[in-house]
Biopython code that builds the backbone (N, CA, C, O; Angstrom):
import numpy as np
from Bio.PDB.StructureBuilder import StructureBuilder

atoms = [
    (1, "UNK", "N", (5.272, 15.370, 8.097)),
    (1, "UNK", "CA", (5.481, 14.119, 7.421)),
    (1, "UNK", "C", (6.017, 14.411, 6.015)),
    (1, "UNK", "O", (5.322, 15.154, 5.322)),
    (2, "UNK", "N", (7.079, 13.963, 5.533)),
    (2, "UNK", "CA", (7.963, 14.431, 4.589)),
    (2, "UNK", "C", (7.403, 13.199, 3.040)),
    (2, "UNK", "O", (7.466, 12.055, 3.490)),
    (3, "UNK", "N", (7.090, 13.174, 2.035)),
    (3, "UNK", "CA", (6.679, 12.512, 1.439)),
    (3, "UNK", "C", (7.716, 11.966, 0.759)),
    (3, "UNK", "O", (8.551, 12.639, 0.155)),
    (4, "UNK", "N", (7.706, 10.303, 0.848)),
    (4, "UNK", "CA", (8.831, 9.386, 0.513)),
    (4, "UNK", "C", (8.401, 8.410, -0.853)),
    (4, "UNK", "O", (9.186, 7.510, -1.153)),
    (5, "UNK", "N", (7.404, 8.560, -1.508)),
    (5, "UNK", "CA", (6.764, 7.717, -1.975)),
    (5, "UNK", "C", (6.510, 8.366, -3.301)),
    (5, "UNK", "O", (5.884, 9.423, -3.367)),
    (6, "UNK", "N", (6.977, 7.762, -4.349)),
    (6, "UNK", "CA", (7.065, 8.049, -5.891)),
    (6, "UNK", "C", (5.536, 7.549, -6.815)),
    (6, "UNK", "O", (4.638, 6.888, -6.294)),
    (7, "UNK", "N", (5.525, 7.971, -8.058)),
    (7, "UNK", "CA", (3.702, 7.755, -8.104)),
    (7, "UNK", "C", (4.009, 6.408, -8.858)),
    (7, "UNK", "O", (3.018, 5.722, -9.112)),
    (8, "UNK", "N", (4.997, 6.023, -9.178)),
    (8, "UNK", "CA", (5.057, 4.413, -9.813)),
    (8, "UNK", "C", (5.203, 3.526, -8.558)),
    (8, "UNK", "O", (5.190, 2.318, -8.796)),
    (9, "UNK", "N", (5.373, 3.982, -6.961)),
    (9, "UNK", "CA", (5.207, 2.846, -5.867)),
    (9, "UNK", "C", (3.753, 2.901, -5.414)),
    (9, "UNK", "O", (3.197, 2.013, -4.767)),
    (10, "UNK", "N", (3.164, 4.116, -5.850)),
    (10, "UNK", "CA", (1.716, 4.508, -4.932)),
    (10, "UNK", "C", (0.782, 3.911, -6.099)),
    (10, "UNK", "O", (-0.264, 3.340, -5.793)),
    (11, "UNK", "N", (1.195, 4.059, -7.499)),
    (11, "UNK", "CA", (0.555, 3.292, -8.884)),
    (11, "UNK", "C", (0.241, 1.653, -8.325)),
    (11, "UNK", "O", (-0.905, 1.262, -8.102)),
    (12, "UNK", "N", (1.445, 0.803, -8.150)),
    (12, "UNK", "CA", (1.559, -0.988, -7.521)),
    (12, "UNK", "C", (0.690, -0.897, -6.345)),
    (12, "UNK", "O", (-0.345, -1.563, -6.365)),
    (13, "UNK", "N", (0.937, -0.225, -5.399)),
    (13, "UNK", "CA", (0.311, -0.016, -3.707)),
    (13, "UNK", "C", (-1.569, -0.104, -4.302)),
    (13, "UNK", "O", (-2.146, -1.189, -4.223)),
    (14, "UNK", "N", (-2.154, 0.879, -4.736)),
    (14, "UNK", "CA", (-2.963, 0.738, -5.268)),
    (14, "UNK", "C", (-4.007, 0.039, -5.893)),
    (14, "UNK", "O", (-5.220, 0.035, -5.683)),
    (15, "UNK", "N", (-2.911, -0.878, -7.149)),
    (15, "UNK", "CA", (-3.541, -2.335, -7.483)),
    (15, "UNK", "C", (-3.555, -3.019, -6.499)),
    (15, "UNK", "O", (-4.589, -3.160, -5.846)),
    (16, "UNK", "N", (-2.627, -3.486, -6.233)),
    (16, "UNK", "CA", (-2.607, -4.154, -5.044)),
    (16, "UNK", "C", (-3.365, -4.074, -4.140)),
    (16, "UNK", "O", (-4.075, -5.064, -3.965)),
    (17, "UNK", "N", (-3.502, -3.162, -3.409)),
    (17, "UNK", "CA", (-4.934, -2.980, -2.912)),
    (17, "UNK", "C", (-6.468, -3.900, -3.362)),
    (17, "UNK", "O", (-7.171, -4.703, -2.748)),
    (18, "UNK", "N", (-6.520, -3.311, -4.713)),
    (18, "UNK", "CA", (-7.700, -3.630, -4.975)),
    (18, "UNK", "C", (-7.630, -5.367, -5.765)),
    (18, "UNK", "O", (-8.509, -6.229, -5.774)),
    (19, "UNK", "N", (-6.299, -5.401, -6.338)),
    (19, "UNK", "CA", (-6.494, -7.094, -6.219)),
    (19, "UNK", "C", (-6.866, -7.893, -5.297)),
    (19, "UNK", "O", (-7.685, -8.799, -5.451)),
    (20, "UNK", "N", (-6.107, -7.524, -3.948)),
    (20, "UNK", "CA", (-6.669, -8.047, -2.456)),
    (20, "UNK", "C", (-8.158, -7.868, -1.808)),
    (20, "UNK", "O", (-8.598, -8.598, -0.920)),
    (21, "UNK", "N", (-8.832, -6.819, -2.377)),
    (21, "UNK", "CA", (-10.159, -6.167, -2.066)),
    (21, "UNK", "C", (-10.972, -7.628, -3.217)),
    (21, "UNK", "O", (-11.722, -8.551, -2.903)),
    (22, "UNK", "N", (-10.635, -7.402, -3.975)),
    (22, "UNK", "CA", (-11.396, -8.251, -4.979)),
    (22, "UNK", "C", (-11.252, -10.135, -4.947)),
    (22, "UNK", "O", (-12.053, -11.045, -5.157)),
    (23, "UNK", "N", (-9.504, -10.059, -4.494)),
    (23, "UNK", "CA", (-9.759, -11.910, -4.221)),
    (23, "UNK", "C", (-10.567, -11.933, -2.871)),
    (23, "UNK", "O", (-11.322, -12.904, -2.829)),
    (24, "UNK", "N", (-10.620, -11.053, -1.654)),
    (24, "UNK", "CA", (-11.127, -11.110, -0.449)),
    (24, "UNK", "C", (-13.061, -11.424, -0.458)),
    (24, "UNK", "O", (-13.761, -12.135, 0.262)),
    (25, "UNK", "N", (-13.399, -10.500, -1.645)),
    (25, "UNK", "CA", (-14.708, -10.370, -1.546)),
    (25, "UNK", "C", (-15.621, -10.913, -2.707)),
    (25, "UNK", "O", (-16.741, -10.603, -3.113)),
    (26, "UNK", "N", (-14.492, -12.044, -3.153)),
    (26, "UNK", "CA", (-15.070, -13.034, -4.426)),
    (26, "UNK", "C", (-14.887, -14.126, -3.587)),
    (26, "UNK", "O", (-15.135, -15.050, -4.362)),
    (27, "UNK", "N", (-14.706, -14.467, -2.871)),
    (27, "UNK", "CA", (-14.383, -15.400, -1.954)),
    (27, "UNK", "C", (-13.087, -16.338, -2.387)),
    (27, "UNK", "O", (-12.936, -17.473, -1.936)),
    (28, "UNK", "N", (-12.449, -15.904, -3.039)),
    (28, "UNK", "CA", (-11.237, -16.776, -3.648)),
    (28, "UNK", "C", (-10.401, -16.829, -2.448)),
    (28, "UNK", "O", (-10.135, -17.956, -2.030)),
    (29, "UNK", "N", (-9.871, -15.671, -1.726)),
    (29, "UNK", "CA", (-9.238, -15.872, -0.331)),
    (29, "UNK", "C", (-9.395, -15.631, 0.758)),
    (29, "UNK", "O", (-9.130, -14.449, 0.976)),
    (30, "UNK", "N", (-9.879, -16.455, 2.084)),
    (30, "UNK", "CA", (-10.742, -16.579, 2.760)),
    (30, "UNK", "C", (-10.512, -17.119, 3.908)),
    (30, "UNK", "O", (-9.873, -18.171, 3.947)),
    (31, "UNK", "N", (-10.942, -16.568, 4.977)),
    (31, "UNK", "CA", (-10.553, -16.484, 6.721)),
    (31, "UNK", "C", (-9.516, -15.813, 6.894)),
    (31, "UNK", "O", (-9.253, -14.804, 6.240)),
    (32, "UNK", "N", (-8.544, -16.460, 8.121)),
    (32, "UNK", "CA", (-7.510, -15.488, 8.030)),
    (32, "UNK", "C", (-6.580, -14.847, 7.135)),
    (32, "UNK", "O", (-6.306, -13.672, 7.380)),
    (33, "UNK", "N", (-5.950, -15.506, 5.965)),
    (33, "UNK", "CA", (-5.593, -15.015, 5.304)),
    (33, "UNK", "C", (-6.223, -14.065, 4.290)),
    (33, "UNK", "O", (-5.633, -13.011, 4.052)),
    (34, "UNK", "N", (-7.156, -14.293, 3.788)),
    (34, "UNK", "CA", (-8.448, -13.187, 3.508)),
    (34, "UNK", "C", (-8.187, -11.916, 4.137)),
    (34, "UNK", "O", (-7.760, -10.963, 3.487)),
    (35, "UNK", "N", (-8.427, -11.860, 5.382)),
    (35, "UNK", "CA", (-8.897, -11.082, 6.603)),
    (35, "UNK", "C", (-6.653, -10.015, 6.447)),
    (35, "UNK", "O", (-6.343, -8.834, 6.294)),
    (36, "UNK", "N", (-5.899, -11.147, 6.583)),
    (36, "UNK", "CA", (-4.578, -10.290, 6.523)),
    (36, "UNK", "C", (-4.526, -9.592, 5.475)),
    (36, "UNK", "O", (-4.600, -8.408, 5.805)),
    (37, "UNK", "N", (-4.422, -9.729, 4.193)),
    (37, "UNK", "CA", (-4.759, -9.163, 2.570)),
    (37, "UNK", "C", (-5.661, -8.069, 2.838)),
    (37, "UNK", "O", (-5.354, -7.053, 2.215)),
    (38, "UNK", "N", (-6.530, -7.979, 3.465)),
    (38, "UNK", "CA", (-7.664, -6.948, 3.614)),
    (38, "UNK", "C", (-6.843, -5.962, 4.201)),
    (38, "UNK", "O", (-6.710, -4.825, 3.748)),
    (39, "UNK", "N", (-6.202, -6.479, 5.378)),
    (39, "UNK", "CA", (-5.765, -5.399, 6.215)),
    (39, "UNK", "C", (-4.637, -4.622, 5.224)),
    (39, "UNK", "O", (-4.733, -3.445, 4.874)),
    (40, "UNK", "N", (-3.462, -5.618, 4.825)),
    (40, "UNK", "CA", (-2.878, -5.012, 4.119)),
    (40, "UNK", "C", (-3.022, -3.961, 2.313)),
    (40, "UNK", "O", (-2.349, -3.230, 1.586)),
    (41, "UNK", "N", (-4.270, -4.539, 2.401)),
    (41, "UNK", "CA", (-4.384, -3.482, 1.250)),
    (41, "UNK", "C", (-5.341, -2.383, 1.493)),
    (41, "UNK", "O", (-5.687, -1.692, 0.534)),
    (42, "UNK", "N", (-5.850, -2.127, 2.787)),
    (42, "UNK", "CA", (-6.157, -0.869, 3.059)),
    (42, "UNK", "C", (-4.878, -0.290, 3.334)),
    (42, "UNK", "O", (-4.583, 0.797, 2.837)),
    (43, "UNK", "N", (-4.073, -0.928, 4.096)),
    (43, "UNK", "CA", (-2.539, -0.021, 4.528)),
    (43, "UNK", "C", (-1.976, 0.468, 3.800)),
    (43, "UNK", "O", (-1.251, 1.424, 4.073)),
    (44, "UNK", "N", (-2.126, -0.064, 2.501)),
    (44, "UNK", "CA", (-1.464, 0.563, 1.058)),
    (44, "UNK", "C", (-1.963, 1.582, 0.636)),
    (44, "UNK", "O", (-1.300, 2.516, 0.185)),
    (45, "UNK", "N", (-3.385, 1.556, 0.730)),
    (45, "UNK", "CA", (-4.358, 2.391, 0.420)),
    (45, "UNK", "C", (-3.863, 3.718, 1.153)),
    (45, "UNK", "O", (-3.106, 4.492, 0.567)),
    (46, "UNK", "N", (-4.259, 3.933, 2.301)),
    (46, "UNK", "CA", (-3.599, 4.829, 3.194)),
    (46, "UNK", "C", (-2.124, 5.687, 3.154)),
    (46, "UNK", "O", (-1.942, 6.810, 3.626)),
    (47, "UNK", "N", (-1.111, 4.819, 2.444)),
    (47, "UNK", "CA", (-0.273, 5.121, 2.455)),
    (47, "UNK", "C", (-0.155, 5.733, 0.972)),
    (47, "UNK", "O", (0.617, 6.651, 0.695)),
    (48, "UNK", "N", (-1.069, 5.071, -0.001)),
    (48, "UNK", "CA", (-0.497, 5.558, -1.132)),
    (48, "UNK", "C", (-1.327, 7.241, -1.770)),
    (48, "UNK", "O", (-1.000, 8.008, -2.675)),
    (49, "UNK", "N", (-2.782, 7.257, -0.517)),
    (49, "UNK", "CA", (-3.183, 8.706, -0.577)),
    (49, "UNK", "C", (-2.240, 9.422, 0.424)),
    (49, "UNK", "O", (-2.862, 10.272, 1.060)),
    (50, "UNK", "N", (-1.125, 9.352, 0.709)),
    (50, "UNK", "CA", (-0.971, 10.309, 2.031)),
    (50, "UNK", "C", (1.252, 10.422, 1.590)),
    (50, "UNK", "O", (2.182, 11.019, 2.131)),
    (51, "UNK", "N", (1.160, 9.647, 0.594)),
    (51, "UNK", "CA", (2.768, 9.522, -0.116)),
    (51, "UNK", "C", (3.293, 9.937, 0.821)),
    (51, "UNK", "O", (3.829, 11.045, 0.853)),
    (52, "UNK", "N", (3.226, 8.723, 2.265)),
    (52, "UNK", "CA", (3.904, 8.360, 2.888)),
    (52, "UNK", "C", (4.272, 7.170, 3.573)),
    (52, "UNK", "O", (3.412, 6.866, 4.400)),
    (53, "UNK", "N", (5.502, 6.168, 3.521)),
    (53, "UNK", "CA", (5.835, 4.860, 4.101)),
    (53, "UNK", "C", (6.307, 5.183, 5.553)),
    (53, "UNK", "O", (7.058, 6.158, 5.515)),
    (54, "UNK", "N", (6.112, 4.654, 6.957)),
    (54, "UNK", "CA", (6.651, 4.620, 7.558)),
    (54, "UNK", "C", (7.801, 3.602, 7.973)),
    (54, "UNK", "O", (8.645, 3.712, 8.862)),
    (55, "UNK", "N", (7.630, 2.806, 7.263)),
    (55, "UNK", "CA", (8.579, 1.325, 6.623)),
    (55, "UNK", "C", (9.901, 2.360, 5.963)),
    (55, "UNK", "O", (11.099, 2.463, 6.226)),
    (56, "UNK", "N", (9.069, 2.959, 5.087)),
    (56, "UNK", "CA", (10.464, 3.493, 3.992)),
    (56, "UNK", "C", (11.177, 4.056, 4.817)),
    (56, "UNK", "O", (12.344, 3.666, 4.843)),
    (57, "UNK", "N", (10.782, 5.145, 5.772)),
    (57, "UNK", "CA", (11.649, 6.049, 6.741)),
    (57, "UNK", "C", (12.697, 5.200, 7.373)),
    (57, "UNK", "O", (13.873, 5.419, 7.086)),
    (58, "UNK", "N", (12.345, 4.142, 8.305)),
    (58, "UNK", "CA", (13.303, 2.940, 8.625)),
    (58, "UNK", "C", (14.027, 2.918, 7.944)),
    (58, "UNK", "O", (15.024, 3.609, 8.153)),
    (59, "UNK", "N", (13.921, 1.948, 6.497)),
    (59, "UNK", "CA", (14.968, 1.489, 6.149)),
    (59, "UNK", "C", (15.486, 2.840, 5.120)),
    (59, "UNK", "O", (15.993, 2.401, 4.088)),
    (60, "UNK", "N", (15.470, 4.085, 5.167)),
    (60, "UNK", "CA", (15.838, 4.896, 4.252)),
    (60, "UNK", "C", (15.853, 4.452, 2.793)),
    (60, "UNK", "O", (16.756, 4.188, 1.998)),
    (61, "UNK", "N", (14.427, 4.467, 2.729)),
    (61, "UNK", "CA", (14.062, 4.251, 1.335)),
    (61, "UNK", "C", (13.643, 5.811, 0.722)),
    (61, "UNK", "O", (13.522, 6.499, 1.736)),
    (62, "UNK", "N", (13.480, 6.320, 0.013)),
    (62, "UNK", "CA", (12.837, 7.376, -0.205)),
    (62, "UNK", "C", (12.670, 7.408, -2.263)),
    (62, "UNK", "O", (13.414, 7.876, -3.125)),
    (63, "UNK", "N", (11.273, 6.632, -2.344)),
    (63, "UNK", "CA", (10.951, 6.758, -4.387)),
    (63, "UNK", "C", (10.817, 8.085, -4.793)),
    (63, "UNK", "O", (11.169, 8.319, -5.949)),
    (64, "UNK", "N", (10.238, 9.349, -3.879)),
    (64, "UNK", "CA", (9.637, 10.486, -4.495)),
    (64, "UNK", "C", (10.668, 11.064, -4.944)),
    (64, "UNK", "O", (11.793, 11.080, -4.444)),
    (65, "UNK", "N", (10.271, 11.592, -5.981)),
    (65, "UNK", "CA", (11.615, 12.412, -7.111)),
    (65, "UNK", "C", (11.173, 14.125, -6.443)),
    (65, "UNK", "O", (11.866, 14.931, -7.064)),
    (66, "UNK", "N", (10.573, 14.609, -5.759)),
    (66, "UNK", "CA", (10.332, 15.758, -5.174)),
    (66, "UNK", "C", (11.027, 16.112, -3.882)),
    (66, "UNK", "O", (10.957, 15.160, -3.106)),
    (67, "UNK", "N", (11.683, 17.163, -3.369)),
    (67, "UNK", "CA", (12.516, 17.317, -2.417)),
    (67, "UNK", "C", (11.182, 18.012, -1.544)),
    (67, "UNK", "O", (10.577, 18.955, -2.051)),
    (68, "UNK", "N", (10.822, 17.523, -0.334)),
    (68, "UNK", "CA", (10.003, 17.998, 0.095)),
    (68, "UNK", "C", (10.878, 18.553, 1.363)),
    (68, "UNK", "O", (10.337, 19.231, 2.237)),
]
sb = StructureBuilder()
sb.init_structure("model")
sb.init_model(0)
sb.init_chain("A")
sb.init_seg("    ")
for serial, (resi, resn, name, xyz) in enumerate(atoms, 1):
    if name == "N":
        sb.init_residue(resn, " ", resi, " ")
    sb.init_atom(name, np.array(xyz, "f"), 0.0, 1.0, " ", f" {name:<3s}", serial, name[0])
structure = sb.get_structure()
């Protein structure tokens, strides 16, 4: 797995994450959409320890300034 992901996209991925962790479990956003936000900000999570998108590969995105 070739790392595509720069530390200012894995920096946003991150918050993001935990903004979604935090409106989810203050109850500000709630049922399904709650429940989608959750999912998606573990996915970020995941992706932003592992500086890799499988999205990015698709569309040939590649942020990391490192030639791996």
């Amino acid at each position: 797995m070739k790392k595509n992901m720069g530390t200012a996209d894995k920096t946003i991925r991150i918050i993001l994450a935990v903004l979604f962790a935090v409106l989810y479990f203050t109850g500000t956003v709630s049922g399904l959409l709650g429940i989608i936000l959750l999912v998606f900000g573990i996915v970020f999570l995941i992706t932003s320890f592992v500086s890799f998108c499988p999205l990015y590969t698709v569309a040939g995105i590649n942020t990391s300034k490192t030639k791996d």
